[in-house]
C-alpha positions as CSV (number, residue, x, y, z in Angstrom):
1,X,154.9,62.6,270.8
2,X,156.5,65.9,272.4
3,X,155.1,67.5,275.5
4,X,153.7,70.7,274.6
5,X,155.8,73.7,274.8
6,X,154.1,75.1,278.1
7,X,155.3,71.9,279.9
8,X,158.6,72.6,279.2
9,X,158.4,76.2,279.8
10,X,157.6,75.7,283.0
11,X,160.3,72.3,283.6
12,X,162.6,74.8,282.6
13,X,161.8,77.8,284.7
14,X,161.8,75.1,287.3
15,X,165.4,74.0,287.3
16,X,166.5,77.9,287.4
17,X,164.6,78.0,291.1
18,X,167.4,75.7,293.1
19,X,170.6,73.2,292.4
20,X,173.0,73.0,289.5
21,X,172.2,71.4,285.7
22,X,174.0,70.6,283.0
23,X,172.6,71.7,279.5
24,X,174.5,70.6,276.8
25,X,174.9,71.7,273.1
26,X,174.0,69.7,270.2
27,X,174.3,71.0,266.6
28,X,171.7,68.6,265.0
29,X,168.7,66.4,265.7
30,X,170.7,63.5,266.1
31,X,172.9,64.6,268.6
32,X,170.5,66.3,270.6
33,X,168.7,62.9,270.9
34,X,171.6,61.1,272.3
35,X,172.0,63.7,274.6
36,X,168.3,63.1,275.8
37,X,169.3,59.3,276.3
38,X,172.0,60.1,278.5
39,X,169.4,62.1,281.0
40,X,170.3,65.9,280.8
41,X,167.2,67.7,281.8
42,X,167.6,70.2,279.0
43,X,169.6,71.1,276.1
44,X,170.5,74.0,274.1
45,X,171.2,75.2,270.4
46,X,174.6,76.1,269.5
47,X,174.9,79.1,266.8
48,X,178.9,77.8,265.8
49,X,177.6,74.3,266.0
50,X,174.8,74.8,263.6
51,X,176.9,77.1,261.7
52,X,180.0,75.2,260.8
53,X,177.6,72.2,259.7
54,X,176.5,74.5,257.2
55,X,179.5,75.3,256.1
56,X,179.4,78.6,257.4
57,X,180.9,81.3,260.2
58,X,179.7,81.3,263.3
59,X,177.2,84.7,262.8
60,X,177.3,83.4,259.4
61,X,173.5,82.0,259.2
62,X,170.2,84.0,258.3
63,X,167.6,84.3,260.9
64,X,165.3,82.4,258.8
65,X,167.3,79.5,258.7
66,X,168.3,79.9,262.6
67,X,164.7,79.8,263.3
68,X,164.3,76.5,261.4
69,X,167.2,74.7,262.9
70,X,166.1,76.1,266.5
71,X,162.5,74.3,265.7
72,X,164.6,71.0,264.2
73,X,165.6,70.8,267.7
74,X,163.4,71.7,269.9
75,X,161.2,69.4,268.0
76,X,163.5,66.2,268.0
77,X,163.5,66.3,271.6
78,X,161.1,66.2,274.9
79,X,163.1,68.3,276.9
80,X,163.0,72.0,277.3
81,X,164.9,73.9,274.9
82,X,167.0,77.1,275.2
83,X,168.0,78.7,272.2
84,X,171.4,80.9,271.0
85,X,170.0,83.3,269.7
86,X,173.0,85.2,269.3
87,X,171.9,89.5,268.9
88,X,168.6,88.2,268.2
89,X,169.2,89.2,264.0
90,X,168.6,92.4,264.4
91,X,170.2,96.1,265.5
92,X,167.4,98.1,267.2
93,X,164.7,97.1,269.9
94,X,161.9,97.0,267.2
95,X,163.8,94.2,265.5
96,X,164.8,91.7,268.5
97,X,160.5,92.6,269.4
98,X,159.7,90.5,265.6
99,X,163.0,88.1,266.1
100,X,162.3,87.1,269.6
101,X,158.2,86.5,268.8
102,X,159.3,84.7,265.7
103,X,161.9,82.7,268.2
104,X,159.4,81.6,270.8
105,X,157.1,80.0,268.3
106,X,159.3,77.9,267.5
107,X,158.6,75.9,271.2
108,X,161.9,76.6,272.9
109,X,161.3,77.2,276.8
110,X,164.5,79.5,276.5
111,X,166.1,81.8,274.6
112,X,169.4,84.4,275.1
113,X,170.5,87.7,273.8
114,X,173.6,88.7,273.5
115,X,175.0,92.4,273.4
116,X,178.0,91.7,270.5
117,X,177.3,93.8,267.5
118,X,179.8,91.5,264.9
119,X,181.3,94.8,264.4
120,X,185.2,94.5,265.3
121,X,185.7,98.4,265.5
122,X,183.0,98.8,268.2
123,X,182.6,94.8,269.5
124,X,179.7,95.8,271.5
125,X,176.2,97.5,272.0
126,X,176.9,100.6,274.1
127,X,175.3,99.9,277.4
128,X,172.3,101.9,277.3
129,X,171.2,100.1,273.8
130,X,172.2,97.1,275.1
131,X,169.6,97.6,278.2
132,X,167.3,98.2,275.3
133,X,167.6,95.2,273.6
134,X,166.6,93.1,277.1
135,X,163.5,94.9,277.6
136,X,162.4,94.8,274.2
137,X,163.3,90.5,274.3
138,X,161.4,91.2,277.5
139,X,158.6,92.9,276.3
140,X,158.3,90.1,273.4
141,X,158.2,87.1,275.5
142,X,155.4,89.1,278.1
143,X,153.3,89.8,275.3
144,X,153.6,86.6,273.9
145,X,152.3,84.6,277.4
146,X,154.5,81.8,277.0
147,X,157.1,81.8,280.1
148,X,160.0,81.7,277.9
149,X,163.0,81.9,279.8
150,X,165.0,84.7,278.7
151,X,169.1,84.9,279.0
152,X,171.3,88.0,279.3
153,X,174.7,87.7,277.4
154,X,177.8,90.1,278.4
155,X,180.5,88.7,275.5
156,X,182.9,90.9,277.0
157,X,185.4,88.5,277.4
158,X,185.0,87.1,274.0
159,X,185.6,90.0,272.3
160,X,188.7,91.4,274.1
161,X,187.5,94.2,276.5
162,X,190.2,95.6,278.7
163,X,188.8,95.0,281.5
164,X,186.2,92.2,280.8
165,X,185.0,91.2,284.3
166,X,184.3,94.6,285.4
167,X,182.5,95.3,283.0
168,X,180.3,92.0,282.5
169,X,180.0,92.4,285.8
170,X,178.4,96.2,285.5
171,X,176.3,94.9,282.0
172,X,175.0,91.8,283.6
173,X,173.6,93.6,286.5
174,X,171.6,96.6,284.4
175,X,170.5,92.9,282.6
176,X,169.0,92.1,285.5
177,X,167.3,95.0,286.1
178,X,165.7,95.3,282.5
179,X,164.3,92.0,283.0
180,X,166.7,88.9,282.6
181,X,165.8,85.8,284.2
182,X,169.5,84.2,283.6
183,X,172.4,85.9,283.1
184,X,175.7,84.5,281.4
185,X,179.2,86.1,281.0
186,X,180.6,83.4,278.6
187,X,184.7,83.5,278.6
188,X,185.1,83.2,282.7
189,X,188.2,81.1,283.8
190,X,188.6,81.3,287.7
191,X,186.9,80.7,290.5
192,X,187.1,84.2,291.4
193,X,185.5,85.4,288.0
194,X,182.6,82.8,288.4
195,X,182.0,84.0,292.2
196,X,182.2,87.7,291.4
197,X,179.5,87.2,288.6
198,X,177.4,85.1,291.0
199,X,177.7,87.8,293.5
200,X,176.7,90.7,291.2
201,X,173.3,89.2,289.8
202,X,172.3,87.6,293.3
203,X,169.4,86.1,293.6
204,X,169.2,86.0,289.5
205,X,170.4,82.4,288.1
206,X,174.0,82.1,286.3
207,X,175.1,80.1,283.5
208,X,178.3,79.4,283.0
209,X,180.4,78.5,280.2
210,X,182.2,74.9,280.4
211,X,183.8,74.9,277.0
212,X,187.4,73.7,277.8
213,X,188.5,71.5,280.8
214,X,188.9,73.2,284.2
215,X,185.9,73.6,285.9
216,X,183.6,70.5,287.1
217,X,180.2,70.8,287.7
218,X,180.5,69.9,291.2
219,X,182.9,72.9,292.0
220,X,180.6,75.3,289.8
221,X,177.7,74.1,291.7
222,X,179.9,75.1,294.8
223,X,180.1,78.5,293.7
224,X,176.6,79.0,293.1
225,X,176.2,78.5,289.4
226,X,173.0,77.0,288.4
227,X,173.2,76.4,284.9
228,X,176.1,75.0,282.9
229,X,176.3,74.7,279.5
230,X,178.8,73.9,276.3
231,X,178.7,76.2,273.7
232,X,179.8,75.0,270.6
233,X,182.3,72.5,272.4
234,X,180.6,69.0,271.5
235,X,180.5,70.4,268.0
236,X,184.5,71.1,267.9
237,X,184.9,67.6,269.5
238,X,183.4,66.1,266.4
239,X,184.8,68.2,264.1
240,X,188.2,67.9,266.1
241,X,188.2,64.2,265.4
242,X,186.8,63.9,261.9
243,X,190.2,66.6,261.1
244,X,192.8,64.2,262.8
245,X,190.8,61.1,260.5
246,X,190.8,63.7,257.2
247,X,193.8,65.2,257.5
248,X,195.4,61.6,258.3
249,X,194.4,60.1,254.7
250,X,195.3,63.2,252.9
251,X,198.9,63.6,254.3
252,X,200.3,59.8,255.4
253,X,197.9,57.9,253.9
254,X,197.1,56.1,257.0
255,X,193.8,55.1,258.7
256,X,194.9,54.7,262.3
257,X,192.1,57.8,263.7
258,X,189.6,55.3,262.5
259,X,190.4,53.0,264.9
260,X,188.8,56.1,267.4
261,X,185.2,56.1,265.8
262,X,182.0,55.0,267.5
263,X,180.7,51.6,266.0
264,X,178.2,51.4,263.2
265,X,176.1,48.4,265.3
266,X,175.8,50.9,268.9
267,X,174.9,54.0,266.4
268,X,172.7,52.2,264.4
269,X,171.5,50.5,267.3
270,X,170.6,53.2,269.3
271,X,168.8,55.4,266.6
272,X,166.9,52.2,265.7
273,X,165.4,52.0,268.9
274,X,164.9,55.7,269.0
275,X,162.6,55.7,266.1
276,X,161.2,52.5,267.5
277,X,160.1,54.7,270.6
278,X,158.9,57.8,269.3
279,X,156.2,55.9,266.9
């Protein structure tokens, strides 16, 4: 059976205090419970992940299904869960209030907010709105008693700001101060970028964003990062090799990407014995 939610809550509010963790990104139950095989001390939802298994954009799912694939997971698993909970579905304070209280029953032990609107004219919340959004995810988790941890999102560099690190650096700082307890600037590519950030939010705990080779979690960890997570990147992995396979029989006819797959006996095998255990 599961641990109850307030034992992860505080397992996860625990690994933001010191060190460096991994916290991958699987887009269904069964990948999340490999992942938990493998020993990660957490895991997080991914919005594209879940998205693209639906057969949908990333931003593309209604909160009401969000909510029930953020429970799927953070019920498959005993590890803490953080969610992507992208804006947090909704465009005003009173709005992320009900989304992040509807969130947070689900059991995750974390949850983050980002400050993109979806809107490609203005890409982001003007800052002042945006502070308004923490505090009222803030004000949701306090009243709600549960210890969720709660993540600060600067997309700057996602959407194409001018001058993104400046001003994820300036966003994830009034973050701070409205009541983050993580704070994440997905889209940094140097050393320098990662530091900067680091510097900025001090003492506050940074994730970063490992979604293409470059960093390693040793050199992160170096820099002061102390969370590290995926993004949609496991998903596009999958989806990256069942293309090559697809697109392989529909154009030469050939089977050869097959040769690449994981075998039927260690998958069957291993979810087998995962039932077997959770009985």
């Amino acid at each position: 059976m599961p641990t109850d939610p307030a034992v992860h809550r505080a397992t996860f509010r625990r690994l933001h205090e010191g060190g460096c963790f991994v916290m991958p990104n699987p887009w269904d139950v069964g990948s999340a419970r490999f992942l938990q095989h493998l020993g990660f001390p957490a895991l997080a939802t991914t919005s594209a992940g879940m998205a693209f298994s639906l057969g949908r954009p990333d931003g593309g799912v209604p909160r009401a299904d969000a909510l029930d694939h953020i429970r799927s997971i953070a019920g498959a698993v005993d590890l803490p869960v953080n969610a992507d909970f992208q804006s947090g579905f909704a465009d005003d304070a009173a709005g992320v209030v009900e989304s992040v209280r509807l969130c947070v029953a689900t059991g995750v032990a974390g949850l983050s907010i980002e400050d993109a609107t979806g809107d490609a004219a203005a890409p982001l919340f003007e800052l002042d709105v945006a502070v308004e959004r923490v505090r009222a995810a803030r004000k949701a988790i306090d009243a709600s008693g549960s210890g969720v941890v709660l993540t600060a999102r600067a997309e700057c560099h996602l959407v194409g700001h001018p001058d993104p690190l400046r001003e994820s650096t300036r966003r994830l700082e009034a973050y701070a101060a409205a009541g983050a307890d993580c704070l994440y600037a997905p889209g940094l590519r140097t050393p320098q970028e990662v530091a900067a950030v680091v510097k900025a939010v001090a003492p506050r705990p940074v994730n970063v964003l490992a979604g293409a080779p470059g960093f390693t979690v040793a050199q992160l960890r170096d820099l002061g990062v102390r969370r590290i997570s995926v993004g949609a990147a496991l998903a596009r992995v999958a989806w990256g090799a069942f293309l090559r396979a697809a697109e392989e029989m529909a154009g030469p006819g050939t089977f050869q990407e097959l040769a690449e797959a994981a075998t039927f006996a260690r998958l069957n095998a291993f979810f087998t014995e995962d039932v077997r255990r959770r009985r």
